[in-house]
N, C-alpha and C positions, 0 to 999 in steps of 0.2 A: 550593402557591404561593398564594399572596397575591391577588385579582383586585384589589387595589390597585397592585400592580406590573406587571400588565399592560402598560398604556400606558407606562412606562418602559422594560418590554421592547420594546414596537415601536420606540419611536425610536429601542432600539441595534441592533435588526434589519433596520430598513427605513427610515432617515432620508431617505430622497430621495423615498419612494413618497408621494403625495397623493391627496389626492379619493375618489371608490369603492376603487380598491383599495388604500385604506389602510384603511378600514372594514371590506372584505373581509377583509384581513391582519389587521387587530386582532380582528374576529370567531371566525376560524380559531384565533385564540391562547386567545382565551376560553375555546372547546370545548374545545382540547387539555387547557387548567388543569381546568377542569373532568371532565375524562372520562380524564385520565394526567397527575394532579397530580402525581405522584412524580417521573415524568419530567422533563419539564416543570421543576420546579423543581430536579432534580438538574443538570440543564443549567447552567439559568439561573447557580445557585451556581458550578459549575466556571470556568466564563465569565467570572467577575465578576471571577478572580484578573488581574492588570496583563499578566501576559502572553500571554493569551489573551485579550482582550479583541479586537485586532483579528482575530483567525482569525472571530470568529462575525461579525461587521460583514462582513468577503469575502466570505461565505458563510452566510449566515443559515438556508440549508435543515439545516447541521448539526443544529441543534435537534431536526433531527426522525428525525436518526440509530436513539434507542430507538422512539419512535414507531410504525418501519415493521420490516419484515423487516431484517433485519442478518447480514451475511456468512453465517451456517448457515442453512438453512432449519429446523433445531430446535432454535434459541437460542429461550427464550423471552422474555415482556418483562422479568421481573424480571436474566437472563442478560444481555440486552441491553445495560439500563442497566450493569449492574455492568461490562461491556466495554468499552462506550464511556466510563464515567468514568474508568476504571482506566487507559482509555488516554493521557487527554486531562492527566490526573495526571502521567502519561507524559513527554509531551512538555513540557510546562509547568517541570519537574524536570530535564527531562534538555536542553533547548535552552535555558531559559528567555529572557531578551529576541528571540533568533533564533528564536523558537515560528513566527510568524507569515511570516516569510520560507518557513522550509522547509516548514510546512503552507497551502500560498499554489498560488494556480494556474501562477504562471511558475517555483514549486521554485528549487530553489538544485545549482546542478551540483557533483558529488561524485568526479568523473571523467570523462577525456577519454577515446576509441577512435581513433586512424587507421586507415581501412584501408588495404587495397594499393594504390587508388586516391588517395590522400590524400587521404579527405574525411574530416572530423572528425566523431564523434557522441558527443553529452555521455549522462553515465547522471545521471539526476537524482533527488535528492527532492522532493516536492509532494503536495500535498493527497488525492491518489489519489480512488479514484471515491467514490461515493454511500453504495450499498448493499455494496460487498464489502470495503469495510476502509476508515481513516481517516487512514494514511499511505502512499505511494507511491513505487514507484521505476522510474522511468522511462529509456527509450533512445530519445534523438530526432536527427534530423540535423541539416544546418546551417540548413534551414526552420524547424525547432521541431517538426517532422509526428514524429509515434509512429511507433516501428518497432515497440517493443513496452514493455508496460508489467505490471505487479505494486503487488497493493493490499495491505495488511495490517492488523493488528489488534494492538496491542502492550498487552501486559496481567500484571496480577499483582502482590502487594502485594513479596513477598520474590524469586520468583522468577520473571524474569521469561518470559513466552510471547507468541509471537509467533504468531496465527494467518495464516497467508494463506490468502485468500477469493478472487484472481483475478488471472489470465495472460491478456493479451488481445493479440494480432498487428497487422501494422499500419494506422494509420490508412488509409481509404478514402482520403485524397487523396493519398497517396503513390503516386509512379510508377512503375514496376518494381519493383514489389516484390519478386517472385520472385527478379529478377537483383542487387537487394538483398539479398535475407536470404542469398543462396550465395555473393555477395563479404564479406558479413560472416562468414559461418562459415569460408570459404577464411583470412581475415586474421587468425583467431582460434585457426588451426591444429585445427579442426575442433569447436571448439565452437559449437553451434547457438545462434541467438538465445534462442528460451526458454529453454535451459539456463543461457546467459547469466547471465538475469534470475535463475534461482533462485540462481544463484552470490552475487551482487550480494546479493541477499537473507541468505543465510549471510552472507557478510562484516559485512554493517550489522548481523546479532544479535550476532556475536563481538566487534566495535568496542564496540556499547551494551550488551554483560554479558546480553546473553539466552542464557539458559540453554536452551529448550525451541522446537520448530518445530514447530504443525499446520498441516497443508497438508489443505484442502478437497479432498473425493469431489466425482468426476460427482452422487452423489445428496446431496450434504449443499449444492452451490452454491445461493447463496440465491436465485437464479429460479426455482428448481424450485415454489417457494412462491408465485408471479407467475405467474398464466394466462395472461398476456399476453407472457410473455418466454423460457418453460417452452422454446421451441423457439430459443433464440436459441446457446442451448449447446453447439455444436461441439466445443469443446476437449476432449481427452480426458484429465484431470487424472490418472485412476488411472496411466496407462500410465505418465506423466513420473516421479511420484513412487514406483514402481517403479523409473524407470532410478536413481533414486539413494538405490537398494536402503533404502525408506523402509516403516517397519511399518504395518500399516492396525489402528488404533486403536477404527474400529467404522464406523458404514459411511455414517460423515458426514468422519473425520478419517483423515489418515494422519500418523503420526509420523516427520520427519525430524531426519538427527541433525544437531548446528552445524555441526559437522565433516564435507567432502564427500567419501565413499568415492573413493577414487584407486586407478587400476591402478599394477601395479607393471611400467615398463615392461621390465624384464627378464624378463619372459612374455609380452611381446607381439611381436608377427613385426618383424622389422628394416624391415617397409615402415610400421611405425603405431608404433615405437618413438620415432624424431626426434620425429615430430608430438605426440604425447603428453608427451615431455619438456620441448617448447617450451611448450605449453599450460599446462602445470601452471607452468612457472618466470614466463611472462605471470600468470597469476592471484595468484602468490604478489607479483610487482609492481605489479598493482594494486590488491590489499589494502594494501600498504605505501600507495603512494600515495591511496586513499579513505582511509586511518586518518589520513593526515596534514591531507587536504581538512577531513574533519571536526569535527577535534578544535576548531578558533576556535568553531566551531557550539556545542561544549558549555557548560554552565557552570563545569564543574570540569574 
């Protein structure tokens, strides 16, 4: 990149910031041109397309998406970049003018839940976290509070792959949680929250023509790479992505298929056959229903 462009790039990064820490932020950008000009400028260019422009204005730390660690702990930087443009190509193609909506902090709801209780919880898309992927799909109540959420990585010139990098439970200011997540799975005819989410995830590949699903190891999540975070990892990814009987590809990925392994409930005992039946025939209606949510979001 250019350090002529520099200061172009901060006023579309940081037009409100003034005084020292605009010097600071424009210095920070210098170094980066300097020291991962590739990056850096591979951004910058993605960015500049009309419908991405506002996504990096909401969020200006994107930029530094290749930068840092990114969803694998052994992605390296040239990986990096190639993931996050590919992604970003992604969505700009495939949402185009609604880019910015659904990669945005408030998301765009994709689907309704009542539970038994009749409280409504939306499954949303948005911008998803930082470090573990750069689109999101989320399950929140009628606060807006996370019950649970899923980040991913959407990539690939012909075909495309969908890495997901994280499954996270719910927000600390949610109250009952507990008695939450077991009226949610009760209403869902026994499907657990997390499962949920990977469902939700299938559905969104099969809707956008993704061909391919990795789903992040305990040892490939990109904190393991972060001294500071190495311990924050509870979640135990191998197990999930075993329940849905998923190949382990090496000992960062496991390979899920689009398509979600279903029992056949005519093997199952007369006490888990109804529940199963019911489950399966809810999920086959709210794929109908997100394909329909969706489709104004595309451009074709």
């Amino acid at each position: 990149m250019s350090i002529a462009t520099i200061p172009e790039l901060t006023k579309i990064l940081y037009p409100n910031v003034t005084g020292i820490k605009k010097i600071q932020k424009k210095g920070r950008l210098y170094f980066w041109a300097l020291t991962n000009d590739k990056a850096v400028s591979v951004m910058a260019t993605i960015f500049s397309r009309e419908n991405l422009k506002q996504i990096l204005k909401n969020d200006p730390r994107i930029i530094e998406k290749p930068l840092k660690p990114y969803l694998c702990v052994n992605w390296s930087a040239t990986e990096r970049i190639k993931y996050v443009i590919e992604h970003y190509q992604f969505i700009d193609e495939t949402f185009g003018e609604n880019a910015s909506d659904v990669i945005s902090s408030d998301g765009v709801t994709i689907l309704e839940i009542e539970s038994l209780s009749q409280e409504t919880y939306r499954i949303q898309l948005y911008r998803g976290s930082s470090r573990e992927g750069a689109i999101g799909i989320r399950l929140i109540n009628e606060k807006g509070q996370r019950v649970y959420a899923l980040s991913c990585n959407i990539s690939g010139a012909e075909n495309k792959t969908m890495h997901i990098g994280m499954l996270q439970g719910p927000s600390d200011q949610l109250d009952n949680r507990n008695a939450l997540i077991k009226e949610l799975t009760k209403s869902l005819f026994g499907l657990r929250t997390k499962s949920l989410l990977v469902e939700m995830a299938l559905m969104l590949a099969r809707i956008l023509g993704i061909s391919k699903i990795n789903a992040i190891s305990n040892k490939g999540h990109v904190y393991k790479s972060i001294s500071r975070k190495r311990n924050r990892i509870s979640f135990d990814y191998d197990a999930l992505w075993k329940e849905f009987e998923a190949e382990k590809l090496d000992q960062y990925f496991f390979g899920l298929s689009v398509f979600t392994p279903r029992k056949d409930p005519l093997t199952l005992k007369k006490t888990k056959r109804k529940m199963y039946i019911k489950r399966y025939e809810w999920l086959d209606n709210a794929e109908m229903e997100m394909t329909k949510n969706i489709r104004p979001l595309l451009t074709t």
